[in-house]
C-alpha positions in Angstrom: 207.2 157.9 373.1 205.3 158.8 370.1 207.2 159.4 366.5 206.6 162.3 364.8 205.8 162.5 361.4 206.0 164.8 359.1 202.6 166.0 357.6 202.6 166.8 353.6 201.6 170.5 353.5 198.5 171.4 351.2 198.4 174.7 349.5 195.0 176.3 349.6 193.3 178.5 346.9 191.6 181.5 348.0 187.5 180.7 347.8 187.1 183.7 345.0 189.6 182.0 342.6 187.3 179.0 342.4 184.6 180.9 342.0 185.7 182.9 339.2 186.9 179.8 337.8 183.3 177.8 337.8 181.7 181.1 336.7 184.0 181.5 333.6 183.4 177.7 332.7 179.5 177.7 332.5 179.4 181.2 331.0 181.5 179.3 328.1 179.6 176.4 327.9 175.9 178.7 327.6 178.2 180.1 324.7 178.6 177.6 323.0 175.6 175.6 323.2 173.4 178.6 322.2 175.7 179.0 319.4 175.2 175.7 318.3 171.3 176.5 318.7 170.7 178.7 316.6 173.0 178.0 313.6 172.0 174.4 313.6 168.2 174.1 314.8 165.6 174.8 311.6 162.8 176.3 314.2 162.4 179.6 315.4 160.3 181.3 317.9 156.8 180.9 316.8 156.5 184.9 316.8 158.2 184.9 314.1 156.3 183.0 311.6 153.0 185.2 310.9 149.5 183.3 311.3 148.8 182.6 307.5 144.8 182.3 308.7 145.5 185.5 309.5 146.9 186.6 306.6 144.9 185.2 304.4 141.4 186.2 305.9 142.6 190.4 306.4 144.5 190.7 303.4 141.5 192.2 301.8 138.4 193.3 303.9 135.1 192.2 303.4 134.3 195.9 302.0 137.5 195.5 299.6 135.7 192.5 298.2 132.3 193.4 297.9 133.8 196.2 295.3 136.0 194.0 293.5 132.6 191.5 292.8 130.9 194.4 291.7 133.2 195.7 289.5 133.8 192.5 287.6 131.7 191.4 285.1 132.6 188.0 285.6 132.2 186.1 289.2 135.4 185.9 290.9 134.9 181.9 290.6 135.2 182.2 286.6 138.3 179.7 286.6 137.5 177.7 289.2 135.8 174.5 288.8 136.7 172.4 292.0 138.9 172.5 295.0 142.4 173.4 293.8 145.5 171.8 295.6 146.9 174.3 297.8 150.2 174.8 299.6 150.6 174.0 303.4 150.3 177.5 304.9 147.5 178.2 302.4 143.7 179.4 303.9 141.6 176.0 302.6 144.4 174.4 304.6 144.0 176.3 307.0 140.4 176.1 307.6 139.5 172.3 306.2 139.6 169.6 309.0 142.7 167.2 309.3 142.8 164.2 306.9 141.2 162.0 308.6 138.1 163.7 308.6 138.3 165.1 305.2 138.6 162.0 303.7 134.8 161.4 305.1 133.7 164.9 302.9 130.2 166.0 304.5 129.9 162.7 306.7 130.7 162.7 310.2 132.2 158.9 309.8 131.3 157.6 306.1 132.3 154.0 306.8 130.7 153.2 310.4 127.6 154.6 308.5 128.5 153.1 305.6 128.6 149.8 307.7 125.7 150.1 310.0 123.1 151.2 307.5 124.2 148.1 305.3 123.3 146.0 309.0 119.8 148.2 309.1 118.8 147.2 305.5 119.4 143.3 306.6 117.6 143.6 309.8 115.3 146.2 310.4 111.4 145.3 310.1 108.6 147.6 310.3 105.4 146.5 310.7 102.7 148.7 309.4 99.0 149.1 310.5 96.6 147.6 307.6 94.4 150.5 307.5 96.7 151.3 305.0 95.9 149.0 302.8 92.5 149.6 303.1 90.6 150.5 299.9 86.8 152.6 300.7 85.7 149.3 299.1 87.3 147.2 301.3 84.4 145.6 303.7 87.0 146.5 306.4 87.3 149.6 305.9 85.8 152.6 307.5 83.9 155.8 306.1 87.9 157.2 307.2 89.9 155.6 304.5 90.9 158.5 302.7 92.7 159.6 305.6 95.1 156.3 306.1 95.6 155.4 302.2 98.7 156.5 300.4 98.1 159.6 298.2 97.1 159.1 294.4 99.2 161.7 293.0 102.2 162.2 294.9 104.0 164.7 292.5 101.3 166.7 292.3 102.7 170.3 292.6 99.6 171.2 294.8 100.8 169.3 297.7 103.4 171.6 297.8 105.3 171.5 301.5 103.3 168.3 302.5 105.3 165.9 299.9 107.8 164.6 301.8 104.6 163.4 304.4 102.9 161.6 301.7 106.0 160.1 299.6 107.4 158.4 303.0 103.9 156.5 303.1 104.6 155.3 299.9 108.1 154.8 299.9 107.6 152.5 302.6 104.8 150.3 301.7 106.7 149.8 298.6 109.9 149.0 300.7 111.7 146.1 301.6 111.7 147.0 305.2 107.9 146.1 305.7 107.4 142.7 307.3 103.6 141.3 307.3 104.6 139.2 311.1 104.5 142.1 313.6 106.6 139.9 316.2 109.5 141.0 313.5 109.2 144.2 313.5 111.0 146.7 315.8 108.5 149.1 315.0 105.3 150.0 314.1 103.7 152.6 311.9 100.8 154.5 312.2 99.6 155.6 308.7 97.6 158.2 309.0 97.7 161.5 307.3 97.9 164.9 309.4 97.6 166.6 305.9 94.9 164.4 304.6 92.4 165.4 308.1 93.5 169.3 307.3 91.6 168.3 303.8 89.1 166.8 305.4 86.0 169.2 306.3 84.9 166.5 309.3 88.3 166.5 311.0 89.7 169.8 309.5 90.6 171.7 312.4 93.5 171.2 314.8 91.2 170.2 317.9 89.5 167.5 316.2 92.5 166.0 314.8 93.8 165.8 318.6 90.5 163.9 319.1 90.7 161.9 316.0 94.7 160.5 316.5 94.1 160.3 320.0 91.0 157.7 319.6 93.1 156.1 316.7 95.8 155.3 319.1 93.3 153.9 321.8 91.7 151.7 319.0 94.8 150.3 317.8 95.9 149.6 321.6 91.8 147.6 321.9 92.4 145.4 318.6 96.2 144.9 318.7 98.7 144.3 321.6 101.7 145.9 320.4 101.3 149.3 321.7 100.5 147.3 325.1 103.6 146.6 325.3 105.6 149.0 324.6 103.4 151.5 325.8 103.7 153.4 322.3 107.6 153.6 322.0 107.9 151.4 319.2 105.5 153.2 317.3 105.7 156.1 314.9 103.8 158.6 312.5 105.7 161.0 309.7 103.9 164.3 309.2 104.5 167.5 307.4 102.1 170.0 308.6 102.4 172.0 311.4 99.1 171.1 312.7 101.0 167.3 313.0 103.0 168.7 316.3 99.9 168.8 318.4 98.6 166.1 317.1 99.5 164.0 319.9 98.5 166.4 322.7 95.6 164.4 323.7 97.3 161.4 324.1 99.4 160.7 326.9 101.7 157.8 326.1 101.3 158.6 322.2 103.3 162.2 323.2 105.7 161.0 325.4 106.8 157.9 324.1 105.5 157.4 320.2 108.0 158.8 317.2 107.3 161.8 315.4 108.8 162.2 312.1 108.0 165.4 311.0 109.6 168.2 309.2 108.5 170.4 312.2 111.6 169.5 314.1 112.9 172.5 316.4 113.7 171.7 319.7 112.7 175.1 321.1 109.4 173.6 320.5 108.0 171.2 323.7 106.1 168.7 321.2 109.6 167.9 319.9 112.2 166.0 321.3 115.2 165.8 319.6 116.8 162.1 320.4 113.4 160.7 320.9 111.8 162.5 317.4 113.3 162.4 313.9 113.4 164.9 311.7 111.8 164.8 307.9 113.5 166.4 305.2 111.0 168.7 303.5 111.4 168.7 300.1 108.9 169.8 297.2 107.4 167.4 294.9 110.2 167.7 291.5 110.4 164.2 289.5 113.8 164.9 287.6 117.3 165.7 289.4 118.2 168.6 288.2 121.9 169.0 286.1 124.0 171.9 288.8 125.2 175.2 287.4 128.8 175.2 287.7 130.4 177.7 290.4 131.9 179.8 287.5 128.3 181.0 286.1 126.9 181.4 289.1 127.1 185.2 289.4 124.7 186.2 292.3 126.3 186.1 296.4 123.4 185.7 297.5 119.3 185.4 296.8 116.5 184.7 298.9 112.9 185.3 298.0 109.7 184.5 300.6 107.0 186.2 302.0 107.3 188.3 305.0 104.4 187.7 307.0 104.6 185.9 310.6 108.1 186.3 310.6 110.3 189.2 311.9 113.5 187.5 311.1 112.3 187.7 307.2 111.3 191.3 308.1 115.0 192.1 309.6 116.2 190.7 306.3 114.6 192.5 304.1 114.8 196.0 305.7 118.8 195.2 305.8 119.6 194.1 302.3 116.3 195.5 299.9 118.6 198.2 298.6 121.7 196.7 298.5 122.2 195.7 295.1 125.1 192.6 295.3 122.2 190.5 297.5 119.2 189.6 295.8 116.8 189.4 298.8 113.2 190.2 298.1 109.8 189.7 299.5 108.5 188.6 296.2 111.2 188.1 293.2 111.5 189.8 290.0 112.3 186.8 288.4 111.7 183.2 288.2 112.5 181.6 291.6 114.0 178.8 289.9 116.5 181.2 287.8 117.7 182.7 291.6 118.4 178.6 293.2 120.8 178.2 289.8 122.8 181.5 289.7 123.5 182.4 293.4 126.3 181.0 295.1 124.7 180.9 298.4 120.6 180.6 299.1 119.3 181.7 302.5 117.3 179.5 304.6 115.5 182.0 307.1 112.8 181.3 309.6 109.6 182.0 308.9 106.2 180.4 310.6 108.4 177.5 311.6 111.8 177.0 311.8 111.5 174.3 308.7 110.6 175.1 304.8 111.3 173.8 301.5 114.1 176.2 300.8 117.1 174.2 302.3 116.2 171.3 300.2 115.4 173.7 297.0 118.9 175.0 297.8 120.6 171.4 297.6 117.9 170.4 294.7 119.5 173.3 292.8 123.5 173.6 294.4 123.8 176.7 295.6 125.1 176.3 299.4 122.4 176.9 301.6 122.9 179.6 304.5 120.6 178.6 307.4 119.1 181.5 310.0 116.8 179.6 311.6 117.5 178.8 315.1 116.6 176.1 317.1 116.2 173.7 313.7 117.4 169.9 314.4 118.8 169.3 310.7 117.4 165.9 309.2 120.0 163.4 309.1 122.5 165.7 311.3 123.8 162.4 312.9 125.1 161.5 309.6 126.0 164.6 307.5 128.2 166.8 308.6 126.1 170.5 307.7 129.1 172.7 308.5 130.7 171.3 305.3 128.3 172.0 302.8 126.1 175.1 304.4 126.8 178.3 306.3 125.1 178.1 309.5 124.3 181.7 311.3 122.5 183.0 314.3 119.2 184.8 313.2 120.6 187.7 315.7 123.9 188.1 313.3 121.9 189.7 310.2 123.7 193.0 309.9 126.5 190.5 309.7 125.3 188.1 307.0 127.0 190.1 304.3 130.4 190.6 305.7 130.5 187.1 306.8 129.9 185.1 303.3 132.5 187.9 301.3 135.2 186.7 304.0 134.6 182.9 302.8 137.6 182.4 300.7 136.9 180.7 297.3 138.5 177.2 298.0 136.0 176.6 301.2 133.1 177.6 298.7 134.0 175.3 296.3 134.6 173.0 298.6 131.4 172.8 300.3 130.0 173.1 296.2 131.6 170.0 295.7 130.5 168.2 299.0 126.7 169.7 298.0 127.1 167.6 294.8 127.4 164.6 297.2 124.4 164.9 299.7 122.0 165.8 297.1 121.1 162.4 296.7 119.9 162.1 300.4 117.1 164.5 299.7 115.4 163.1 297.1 112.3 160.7 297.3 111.4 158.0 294.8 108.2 156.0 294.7 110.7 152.8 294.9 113.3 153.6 297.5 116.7 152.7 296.5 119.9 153.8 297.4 120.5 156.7 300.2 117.8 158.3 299.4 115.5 159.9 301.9 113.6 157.1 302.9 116.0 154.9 303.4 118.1 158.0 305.8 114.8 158.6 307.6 114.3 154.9 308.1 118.1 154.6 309.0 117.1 157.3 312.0 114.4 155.0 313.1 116.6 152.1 313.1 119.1 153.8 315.3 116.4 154.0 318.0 115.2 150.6 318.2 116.0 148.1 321.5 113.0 149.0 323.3 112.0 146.7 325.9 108.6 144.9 325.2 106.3 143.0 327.5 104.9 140.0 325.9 102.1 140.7 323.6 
């Protein structure tokens, strides 16, 4: 019934032959593709290409160095005058920042400061109390005067550490900021003096000046309603001497919520809040900017010279380094302190009552890098400036290290930072007349940064 057909007969390869045959195609293919790799491809494992940081930083040791300086009678700078162009795999490229930040130098972001402080010098208004302008003629004045006026003789050399206090007084009176409406302002100052009281043989000692500021603030609060109502956080005071942190203590809302600006500014400290506070540049009282020694004749590494007492980390220093005779550290220099700021490449910064002195700005004044062991310092204008670019910044525990440290600093990253010292020199220098970026107008630009409080009405 049903027709056969006839069924075309398949021949089957054994499993093993296909097998074979698949294994012998991919093994051919892995062939030539890795061929093709490596002949035509222009990378190579990154093992083989040495680390030229690495390179470039062990190629001699910091002991290796330190001979060849001494041995020379020349610095090792002698024909270099600014940052050279370097190849790609060369150490400055290795250790600069990418070009995007190197085309801001020692700023953090030139052009949205650059922009912004243009904004603050439209805008910003500070009102300032009128016992300032106060004469000890004036019928309104009171037997206190002295202590609220600007200073006669700002440049006189006796005022020593305490300049920068005085010549921010009279920078800003003689400002454009200062509005005579107070319901301008954004803030208000309080002009009085902590070095003045310390002169001052009724309010000389650091208890009575407590007393004094504290009753200031109260009065001001009576006759005006602007602390009212802001409860102080509109106002501020500048101050240089160390007796200026306390000052406060016996004011409640006057510590917590009034401005500081002081040169006092470590944040280890609990009068001091960075954020909140503002730090002063301190800088001693010099009239002419001085013309820098060029990198090729400056043939110290390093010199420092301060006294030792109150300070263990100046102690640690000098026991470390007295006898070494490639760092010029001393208690008390041979020579003229002046001469050591021109000739050294690097000046050390190192702690001593406070974390704050006049050396950082003497270092800039004069260009020789500064090299900060001071910890717990909140750098003036560190929102701004970039300090890793133009200083050397080490832990006060590292000092057996201080040595090795600067040698391994290749040339091109000293003259770099050289050059970008050359640049911020100008924000550390004070002028009767403000004008410019100078340091009035960068303390006044941290001011203006922390304005916006909310007010009640007066």
């Amino acid at each position: 019934m049903f027709m056969l057909t006839k069924r075309t007969k398949h021949h089957h390869q054994p499993l093993h032959h296909k097998l074979l045959i698949l294994l012998s195609t991919f093994t051919l293919a892995s062939i030539l593709y890795l061929s093709f790799s490596f002949s035509g491809s222009k990378h190579v494992h990154p093992s083989l290409h040495p680390d030229p940081l690495s390179v470039t930083v062990t190629a001699e040791s910091p002991r290796a160095q330190s001979s060849s300086l001494r041995s020379q009678p020349h610095s090792p700078f002698a024909n270099l005058t600014s940052p050279a162009p370097t190849s790609a795999s060369s150490s400055a490229d290795a250790l600069s920042p990418p070009k995007k930040e190197r085309d801001f130098g020692p700023y953090h972001d030139w052009l949205a400061f650059a922009a912004n402080f243009q904004e603050m010098m439209r805008s910003f208004k500070i009102y300032v109390y009128p016992d300032a302008y106060y004469s000890s003629s004036s019928s309104s004045s009171s037997p206190f005067a002295n202590i609220f006026l600007p200073h006669v003789d700002p440049f006189n050399p006796k005022l020593g550490n305490y300049f920068s206090e005085h010549m921010f007084k009279i920078s800003l009176l003689r400002s454009s900021l200062v509005t005579s409406d107070p319901q301008q302002a954004q803030f208000f100052f309080m002009p009085f003096s902590i070095n003045n009281m310390r002169n001052d043989p009724r309010v000389r000692h650091e208890g009575t000046i407590a007393d004094f500021v504290a009753e200031y603030a109260a009065r001001i609060g009576r006759e005006f309603g602007f602390w009212n109502a802001s409860g102080g956080a509109d106002h501020f005071y500048a101050h240089c001497h160390s007796v200026g942190r306390d000052a406060a203590s016996k004011h409640r809302d006057l510590l917590n919520h009034a401005v500081q600006v002081t040169c006092s500014s470590s944040y280890f400290q609990r009068s001091y809040v960075a954020h909140k506070d503002v730090a002063l540049p301190q800088v001693w009282p010099r009239r002419d900017e001085q013309v820098l020694t060029p990198p090729s004749e400056r043939h110290r590494l390093v010199f420092f010279s301060g006294r030792i007492q109150n300070s263990r980390i100046r102690q640690e220093l000098i026991d470390t380094y007295e006898n070494d005779t490639s760092m010029d550290v001393f208690s008390r220099s041979p020579f003229p302190y002046e001469e050591g700021l021109k000739g050294s490449r690097y000046c050390l910064h190192v702690k001593g009552y406070e974390v704050n002195t006049a050396r950082v700005c003497d270092a800039i004044h004069y260009g020789c890098v500064p090299v900060i062991l001071s910890n717990y310092y909140d750098l003036p204008f560190s929102n701004i400036l970039d300090w890793s670019k133009f200083s050397v910044i080490i832990n006060h525990r590292e000092i057996s290290s201080l040595k090795e440290r600067l040698l391994a600093i290749p040339a091109e990253i000293y003259l770099s930072m050289y050059h970008n010292l050359s640049q911020v020199r100008k924000h550390f220098m004070w002028h009767t007349t403000p004008r410019g970026f100078d340091s009035f107008y960068m303390t006044a630009y941290q001011l203006w940064v922390r304005r916006g409080v909310h007010r009640l009405l007066y």
